[in-house]
C-alpha positions in Angstrom: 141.7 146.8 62.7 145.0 147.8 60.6 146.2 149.1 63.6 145.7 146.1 66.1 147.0 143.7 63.2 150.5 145.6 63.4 150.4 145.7 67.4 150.0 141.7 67.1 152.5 141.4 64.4 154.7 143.5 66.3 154.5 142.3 70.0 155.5 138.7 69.1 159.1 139.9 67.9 159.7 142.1 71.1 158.4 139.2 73.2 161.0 136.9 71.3 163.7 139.1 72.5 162.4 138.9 76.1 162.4 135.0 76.5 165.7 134.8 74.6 166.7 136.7 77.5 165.2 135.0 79.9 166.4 132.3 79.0 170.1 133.6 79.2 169.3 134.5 83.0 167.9 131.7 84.1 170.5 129.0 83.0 171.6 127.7 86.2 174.8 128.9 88.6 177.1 127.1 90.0 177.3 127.3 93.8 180.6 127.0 94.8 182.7 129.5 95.6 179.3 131.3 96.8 178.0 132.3 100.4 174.7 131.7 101.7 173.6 134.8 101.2 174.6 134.8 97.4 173.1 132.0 96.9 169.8 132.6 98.4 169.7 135.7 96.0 170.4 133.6 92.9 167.8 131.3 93.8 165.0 133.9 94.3 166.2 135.7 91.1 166.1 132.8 88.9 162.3 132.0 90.6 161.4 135.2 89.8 162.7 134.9 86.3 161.7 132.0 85.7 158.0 133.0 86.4 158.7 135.8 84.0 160.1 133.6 81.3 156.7 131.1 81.7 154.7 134.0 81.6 156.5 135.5 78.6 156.3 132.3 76.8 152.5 131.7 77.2 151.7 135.9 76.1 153.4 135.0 72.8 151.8 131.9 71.9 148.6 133.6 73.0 149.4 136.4 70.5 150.7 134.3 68.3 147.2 132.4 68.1 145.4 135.9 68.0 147.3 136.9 64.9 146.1 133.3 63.0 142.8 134.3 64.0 142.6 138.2 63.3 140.9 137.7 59.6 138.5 134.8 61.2 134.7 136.5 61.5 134.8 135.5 65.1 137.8 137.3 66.1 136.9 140.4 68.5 133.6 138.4 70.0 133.4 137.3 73.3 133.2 133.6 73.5 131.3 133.3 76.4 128.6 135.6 75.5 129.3 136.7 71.9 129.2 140.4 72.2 131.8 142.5 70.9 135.6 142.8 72.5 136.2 146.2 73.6 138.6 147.8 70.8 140.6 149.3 73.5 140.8 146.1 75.2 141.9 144.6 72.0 144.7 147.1 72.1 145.6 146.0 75.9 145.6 142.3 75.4 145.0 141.6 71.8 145.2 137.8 72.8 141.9 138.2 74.7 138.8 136.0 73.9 136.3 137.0 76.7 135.1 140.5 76.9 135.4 142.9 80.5 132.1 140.9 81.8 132.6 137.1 81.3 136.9 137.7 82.4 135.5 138.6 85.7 
């Protein structure tokens, strides 16, 4: 449990980094003095980043949550079925709250 304490403790700084970031790449660019082609290429890049930034975002508050909750009894149980989390689950996706079964 010591170990998967300083994975969630550590993951939330690294992801900070990432959505700082992200954010940095997906402030918008002016189009002028841009051809067609450029600018079809910024606007798929920023999409994509921007789905990256979202998704970035939601894994740290997720993580964020799962650290609050890592000395609560409950943390590690499924909460659809209450059986135990995987620990190397856990270690994948410490933010997870539904064992291998119930996610499917």
């Amino acid at each position: 449990k010591n170990r998967l304490r300083g994975k969630i403790l550590a993951e939330p700084a690294r992801l900070r980094q990432d959505v700082e970031g992200l954010k940095e790449i997906t402030n918008p660019v002016a189009p002028k003095d841009r051809d067609d082609i450029t600018r079809m290429a910024i606007i798929v890049n920023k999409s994509v980043n921007d789905a990256a930034l979202s998704a970035a975002k939601s894994r740290l508050a997720m993580l964020e949550y799962a650290g609050k909750r890592l000395d609560d009894p409950d943390f590690g149980y499924c909460v659809e079925c209450g059986e135990a989390i995987p620990m190397p689950r856990l270690f994948a996706m410490p933010e997870s709250t539904l064992c291998v079964d119930c996610a499917e």
